[in-house]
MARZA-404410 format. One record per residue (C-alpha): residue in three letters; x, y, z. Coordinates in steps of 0.2 Angstrom, whole numbers, padded with zeros to 4 digits. Example, Ala and Ser with C-alpha at 12.3 -4.5 7.8 and 13.67 -1.06 7.14 Angstrom:
2
+------+-------+-------+-------+
| resn |     x |     y |     z |
+------+-------+-------+-------+
|  Ala |  0062 | -0022 |  0039 |
|  Ser |  0068 | -0005 |  0036 |
+------+-------+-------+-------+
***
This chain:
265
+------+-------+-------+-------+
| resn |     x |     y |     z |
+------+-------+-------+-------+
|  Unk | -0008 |  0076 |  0041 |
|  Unk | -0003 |  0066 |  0058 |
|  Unk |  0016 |  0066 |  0054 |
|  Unk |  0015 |  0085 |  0048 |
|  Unk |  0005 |  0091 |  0064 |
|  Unk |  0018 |  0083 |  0074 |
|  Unk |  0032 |  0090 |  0067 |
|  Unk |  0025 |  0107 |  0067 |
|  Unk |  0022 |  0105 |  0087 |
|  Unk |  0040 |  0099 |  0087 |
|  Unk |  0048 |  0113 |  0078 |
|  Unk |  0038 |  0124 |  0088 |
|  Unk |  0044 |  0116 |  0105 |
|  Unk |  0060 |  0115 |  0098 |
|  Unk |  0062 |  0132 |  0093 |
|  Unk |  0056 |  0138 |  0108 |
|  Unk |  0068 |  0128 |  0117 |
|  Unk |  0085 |  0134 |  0107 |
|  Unk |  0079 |  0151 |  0110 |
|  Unk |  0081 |  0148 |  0129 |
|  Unk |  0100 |  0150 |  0125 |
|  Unk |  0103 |  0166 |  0128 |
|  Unk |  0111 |  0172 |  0111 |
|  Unk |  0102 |  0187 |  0105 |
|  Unk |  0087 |  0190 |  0094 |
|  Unk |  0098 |  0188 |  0078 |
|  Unk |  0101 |  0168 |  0082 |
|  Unk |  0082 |  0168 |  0077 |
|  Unk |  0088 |  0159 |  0060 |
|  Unk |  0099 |  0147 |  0067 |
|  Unk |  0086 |  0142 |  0081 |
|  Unk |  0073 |  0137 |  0066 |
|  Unk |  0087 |  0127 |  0059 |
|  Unk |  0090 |  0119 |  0073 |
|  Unk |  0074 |  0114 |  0077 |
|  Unk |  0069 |  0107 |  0060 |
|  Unk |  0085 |  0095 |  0059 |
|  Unk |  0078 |  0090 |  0079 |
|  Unk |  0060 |  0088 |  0074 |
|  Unk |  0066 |  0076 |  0058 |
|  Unk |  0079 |  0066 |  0070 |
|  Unk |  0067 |  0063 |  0084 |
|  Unk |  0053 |  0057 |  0070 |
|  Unk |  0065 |  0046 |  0063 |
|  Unk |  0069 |  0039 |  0080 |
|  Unk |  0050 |  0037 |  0086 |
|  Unk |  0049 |  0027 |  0067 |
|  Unk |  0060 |  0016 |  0071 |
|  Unk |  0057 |  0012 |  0089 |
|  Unk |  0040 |  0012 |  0081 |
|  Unk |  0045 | -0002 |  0070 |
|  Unk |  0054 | -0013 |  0084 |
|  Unk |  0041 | -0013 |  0095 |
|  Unk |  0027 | -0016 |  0080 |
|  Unk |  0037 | -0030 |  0074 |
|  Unk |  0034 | -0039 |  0088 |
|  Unk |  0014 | -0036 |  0091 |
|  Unk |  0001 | -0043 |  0077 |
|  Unk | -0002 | -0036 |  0061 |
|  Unk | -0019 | -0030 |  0064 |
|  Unk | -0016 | -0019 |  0076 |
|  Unk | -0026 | -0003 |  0072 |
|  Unk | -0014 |  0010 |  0079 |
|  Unk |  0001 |  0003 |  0068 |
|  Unk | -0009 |  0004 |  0053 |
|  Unk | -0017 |  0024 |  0059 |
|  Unk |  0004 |  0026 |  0056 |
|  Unk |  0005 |  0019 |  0042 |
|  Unk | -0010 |  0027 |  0033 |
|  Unk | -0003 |  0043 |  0037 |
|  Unk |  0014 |  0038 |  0030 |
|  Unk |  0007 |  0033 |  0014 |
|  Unk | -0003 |  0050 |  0012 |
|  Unk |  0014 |  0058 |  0015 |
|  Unk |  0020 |  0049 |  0001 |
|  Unk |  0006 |  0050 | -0009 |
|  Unk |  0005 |  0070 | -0006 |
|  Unk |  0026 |  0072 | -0009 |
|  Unk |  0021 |  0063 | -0026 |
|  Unk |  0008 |  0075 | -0033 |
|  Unk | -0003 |  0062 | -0035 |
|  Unk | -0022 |  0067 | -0032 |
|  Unk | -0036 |  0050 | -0030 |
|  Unk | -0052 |  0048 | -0036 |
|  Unk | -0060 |  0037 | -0031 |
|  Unk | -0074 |  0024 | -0036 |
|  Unk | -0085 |  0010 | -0029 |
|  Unk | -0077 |  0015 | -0011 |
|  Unk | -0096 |  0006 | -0005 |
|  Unk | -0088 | -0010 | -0012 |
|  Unk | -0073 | -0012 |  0001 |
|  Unk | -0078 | -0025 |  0015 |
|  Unk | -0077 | -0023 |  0031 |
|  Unk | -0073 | -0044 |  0033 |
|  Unk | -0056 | -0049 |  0027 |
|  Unk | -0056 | -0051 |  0008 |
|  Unk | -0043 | -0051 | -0006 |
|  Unk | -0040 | -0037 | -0018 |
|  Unk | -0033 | -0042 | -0036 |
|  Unk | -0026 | -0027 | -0046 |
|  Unk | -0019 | -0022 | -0061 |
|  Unk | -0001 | -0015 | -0058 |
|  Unk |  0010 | -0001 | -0067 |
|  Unk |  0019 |  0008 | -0055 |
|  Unk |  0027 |  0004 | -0039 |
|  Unk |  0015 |  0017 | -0029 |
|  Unk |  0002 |  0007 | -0033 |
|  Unk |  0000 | -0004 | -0015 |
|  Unk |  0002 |  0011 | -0007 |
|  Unk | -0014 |  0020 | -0016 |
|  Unk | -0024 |  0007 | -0013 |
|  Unk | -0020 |  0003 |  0005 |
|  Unk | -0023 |  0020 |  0009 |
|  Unk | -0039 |  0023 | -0002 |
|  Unk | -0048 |  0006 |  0008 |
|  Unk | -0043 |  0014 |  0023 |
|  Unk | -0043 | -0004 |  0031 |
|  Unk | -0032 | -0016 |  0040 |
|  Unk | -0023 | -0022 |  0029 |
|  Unk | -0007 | -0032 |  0022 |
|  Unk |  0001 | -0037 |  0005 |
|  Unk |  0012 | -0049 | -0006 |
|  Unk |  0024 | -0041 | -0016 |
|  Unk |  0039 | -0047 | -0025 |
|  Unk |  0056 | -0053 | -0013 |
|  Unk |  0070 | -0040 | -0020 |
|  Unk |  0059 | -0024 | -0010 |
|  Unk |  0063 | -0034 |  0004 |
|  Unk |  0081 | -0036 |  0001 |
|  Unk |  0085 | -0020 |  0015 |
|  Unk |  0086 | -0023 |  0036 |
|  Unk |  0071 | -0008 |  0035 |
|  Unk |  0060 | -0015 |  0023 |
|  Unk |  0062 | -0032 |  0033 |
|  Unk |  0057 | -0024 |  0049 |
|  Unk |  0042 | -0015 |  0039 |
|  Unk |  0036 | -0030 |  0030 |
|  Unk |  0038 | -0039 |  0051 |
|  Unk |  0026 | -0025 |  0058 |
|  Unk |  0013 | -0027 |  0043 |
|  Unk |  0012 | -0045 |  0039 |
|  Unk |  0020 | -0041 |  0021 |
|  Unk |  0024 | -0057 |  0013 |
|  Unk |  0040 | -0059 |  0002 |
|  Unk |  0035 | -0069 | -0016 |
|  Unk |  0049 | -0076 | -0026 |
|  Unk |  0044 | -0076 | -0042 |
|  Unk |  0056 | -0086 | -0049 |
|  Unk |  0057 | -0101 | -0038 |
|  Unk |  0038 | -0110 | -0038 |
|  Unk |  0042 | -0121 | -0021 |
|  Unk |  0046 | -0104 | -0012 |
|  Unk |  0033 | -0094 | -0022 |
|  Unk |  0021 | -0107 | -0015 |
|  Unk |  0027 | -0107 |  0003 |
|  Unk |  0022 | -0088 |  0001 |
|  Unk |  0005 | -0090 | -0003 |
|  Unk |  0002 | -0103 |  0011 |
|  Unk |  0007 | -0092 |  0024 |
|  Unk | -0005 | -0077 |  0013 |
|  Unk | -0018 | -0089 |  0016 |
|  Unk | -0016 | -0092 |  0032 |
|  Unk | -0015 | -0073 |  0037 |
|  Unk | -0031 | -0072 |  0026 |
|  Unk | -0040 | -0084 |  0039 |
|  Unk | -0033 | -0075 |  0054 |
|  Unk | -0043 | -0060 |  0048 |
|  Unk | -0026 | -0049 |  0041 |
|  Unk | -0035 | -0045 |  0021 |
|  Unk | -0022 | -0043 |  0008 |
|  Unk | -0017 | -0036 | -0008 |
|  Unk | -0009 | -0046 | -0022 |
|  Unk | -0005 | -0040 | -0041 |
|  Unk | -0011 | -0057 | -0053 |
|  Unk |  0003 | -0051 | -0068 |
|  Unk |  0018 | -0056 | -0056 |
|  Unk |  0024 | -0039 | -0060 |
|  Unk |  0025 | -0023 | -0070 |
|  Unk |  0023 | -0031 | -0086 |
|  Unk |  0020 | -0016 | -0097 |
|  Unk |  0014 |  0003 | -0094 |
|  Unk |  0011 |  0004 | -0111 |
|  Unk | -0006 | -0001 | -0106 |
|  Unk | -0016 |  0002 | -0092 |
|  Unk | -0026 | -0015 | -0092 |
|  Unk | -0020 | -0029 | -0084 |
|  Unk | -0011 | -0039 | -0098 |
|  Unk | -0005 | -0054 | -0088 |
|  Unk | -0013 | -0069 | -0078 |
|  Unk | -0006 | -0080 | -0064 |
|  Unk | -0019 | -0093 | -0057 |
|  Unk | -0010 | -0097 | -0044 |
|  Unk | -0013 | -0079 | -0037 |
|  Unk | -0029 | -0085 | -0034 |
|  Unk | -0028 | -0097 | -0023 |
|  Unk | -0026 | -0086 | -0008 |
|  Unk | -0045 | -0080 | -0008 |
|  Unk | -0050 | -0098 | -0014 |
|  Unk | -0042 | -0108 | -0002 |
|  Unk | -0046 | -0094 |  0012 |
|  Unk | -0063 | -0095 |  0005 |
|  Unk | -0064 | -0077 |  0006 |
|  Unk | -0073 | -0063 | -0007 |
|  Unk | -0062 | -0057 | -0021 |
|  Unk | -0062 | -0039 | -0022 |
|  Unk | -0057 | -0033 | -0040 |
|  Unk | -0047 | -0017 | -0043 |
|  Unk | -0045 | -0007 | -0057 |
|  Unk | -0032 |  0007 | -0059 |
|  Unk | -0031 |  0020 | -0069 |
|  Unk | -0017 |  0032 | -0074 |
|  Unk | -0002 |  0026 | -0063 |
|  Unk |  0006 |  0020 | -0079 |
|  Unk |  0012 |  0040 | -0078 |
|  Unk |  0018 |  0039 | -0059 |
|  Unk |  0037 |  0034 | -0066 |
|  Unk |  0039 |  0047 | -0081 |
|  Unk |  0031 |  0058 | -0072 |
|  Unk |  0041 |  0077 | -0067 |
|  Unk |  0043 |  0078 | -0050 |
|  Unk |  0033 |  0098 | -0051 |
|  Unk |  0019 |  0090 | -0060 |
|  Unk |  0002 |  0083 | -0054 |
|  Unk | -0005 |  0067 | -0061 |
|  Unk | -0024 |  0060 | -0056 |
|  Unk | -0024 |  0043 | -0053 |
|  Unk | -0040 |  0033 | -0054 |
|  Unk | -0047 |  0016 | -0041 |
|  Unk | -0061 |  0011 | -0046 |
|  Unk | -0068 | -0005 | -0030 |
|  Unk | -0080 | -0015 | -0041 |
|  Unk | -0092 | -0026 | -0032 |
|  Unk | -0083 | -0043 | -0023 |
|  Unk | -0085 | -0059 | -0030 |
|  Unk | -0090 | -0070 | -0013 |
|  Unk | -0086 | -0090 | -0010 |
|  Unk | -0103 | -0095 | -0017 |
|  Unk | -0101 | -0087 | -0034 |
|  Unk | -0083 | -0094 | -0037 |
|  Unk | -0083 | -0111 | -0030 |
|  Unk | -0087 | -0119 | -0046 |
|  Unk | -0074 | -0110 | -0055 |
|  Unk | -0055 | -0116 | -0055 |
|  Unk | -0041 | -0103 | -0050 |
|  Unk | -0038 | -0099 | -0072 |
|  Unk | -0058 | -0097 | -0075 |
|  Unk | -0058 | -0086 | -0059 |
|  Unk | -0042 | -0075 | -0064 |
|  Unk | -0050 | -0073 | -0081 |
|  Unk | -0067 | -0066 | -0071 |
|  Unk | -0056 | -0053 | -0063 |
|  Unk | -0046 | -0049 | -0077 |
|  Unk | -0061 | -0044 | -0088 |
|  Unk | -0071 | -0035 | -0074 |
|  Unk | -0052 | -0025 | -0070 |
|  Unk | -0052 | -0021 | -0091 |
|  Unk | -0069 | -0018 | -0092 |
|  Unk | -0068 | -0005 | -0080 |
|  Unk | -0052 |  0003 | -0084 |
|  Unk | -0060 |  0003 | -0105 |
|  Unk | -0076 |  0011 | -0099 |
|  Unk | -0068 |  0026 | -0090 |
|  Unk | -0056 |  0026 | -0104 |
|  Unk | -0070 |  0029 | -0119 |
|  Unk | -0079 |  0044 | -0106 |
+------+-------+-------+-------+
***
């Protein structure tokens, strides 16, 4: 709602400004144009002077992430996709990890901006291939995770770790992937996810979601209802006495539990 606020006021501003021109009442088209193309430009500017001065100031800064909730809910909106959501008095306000099944790429982006909390993530190194996703991944904290070299992949979860500690929560998917959408339960497990709550030693907060198998086959005209479902955190004290593969299974059954009860409703 920010961004679309913002350019109304500048297309107004804008319009108002062309019309100063003194070309006649029939320009009237061509002033609205004009001040559309200005309006996109100068948001486009603001992003990436937005970008390059974020970069450079720390991850949890609330304003930068105000910008990015409203980025997402552009997305989210330009997607048809409506939210419901579930178990939202789940969702901490001290720094946790959230585990979650993973069939579409809008998935980080539907739970970021259903938490409504600072917040980061790991995801796979190719979507940081591009100078923009770089800078965006800079401003946020995101973490590049190669998945098919194990030294680097580990580096990766170190510096999760110690991001986790520093109070920045983050989002990880445990398949290492889009496995399937075929299913929506989670139908892969990678213990060594795990490790970036247990060695933060912070509470594990379970995700389960539900119909954003449908986001990539989608129409673009059509509306699809994607369902979150925050089930209640799993804290230090009840997973210290599991390993990282007992604990994976733990999430992976509350995350299929949850998607097989909506499911048979």
């Amino acid at each position: 709602m920010f961004f679309i606020v913002i350019f109304l006021l500048l297309t107004a501003l804008y319009t108002y400004l062309y019309s100063l021109i003194d070309l006649g009442i029939y320009y009237i088209i061509l002033w609205i144009f004009l001040a559309i193309i200005s309006s996109i430009l100068s948001i486009a500017i603001y992003a990436l002077f937005f970008l390059l001065v974020g970069s450079k100031t720390k991850p949890t800064n609330r304003y930068k992430h105000f910008i990015l909730r409203n980025a997402c809910f552009l997305a989210i909106k330009f997607q048809r996709i409506k939210i419901v959501i579930k178990g939202k008095e789940n969702i901490l306000d001290e720094p946790f990890v959230v585990y979650a099944n993973h069939k579409s790429k809008m998935d980080p982006l539907l739970i970021y901006y259903s938490m409504n909390r600072v917040c980061s993530a790991i995801g796979k190194k190719s979507l940081f291939v591009n100078p923009l996703m770089k800078l965006v991944s800079k401003t946020y904290g995101a973490i590049p995770l190669d998945r098919e070299n194990d030294r680097e992949a580990a580096k990766s979860i170190i510096m999760g770790i110690k991001s986790v500690k520093k109070g920045l929560s983050m989002i990880i998917f445990p398949e290492g992937g889009i496995k399937t959408r075929d299913t929506d339960e989670m139908v892969s497990l990678r213990a060594g996810a795990y490790k970036l709550a247990t060695k933060a030693e912070v509470a594990v907060l379970p995700v389960s979601i539900i119909g954003s198998s449908k986001i990539a086959t989608k129409k673009f005209f059509h509306k699809i209802t994607v369902e979150l479902i925050f089930h209640k955190p799993i804290f230090k004290e009840e997973y210290k006495q599991l390993n990282t593969t007992q604990l994976g299974l733990m999430v992976e059954n509350i995350i299929n539990e949850g998607i097989a009860s909506e499911n048979s409703k």
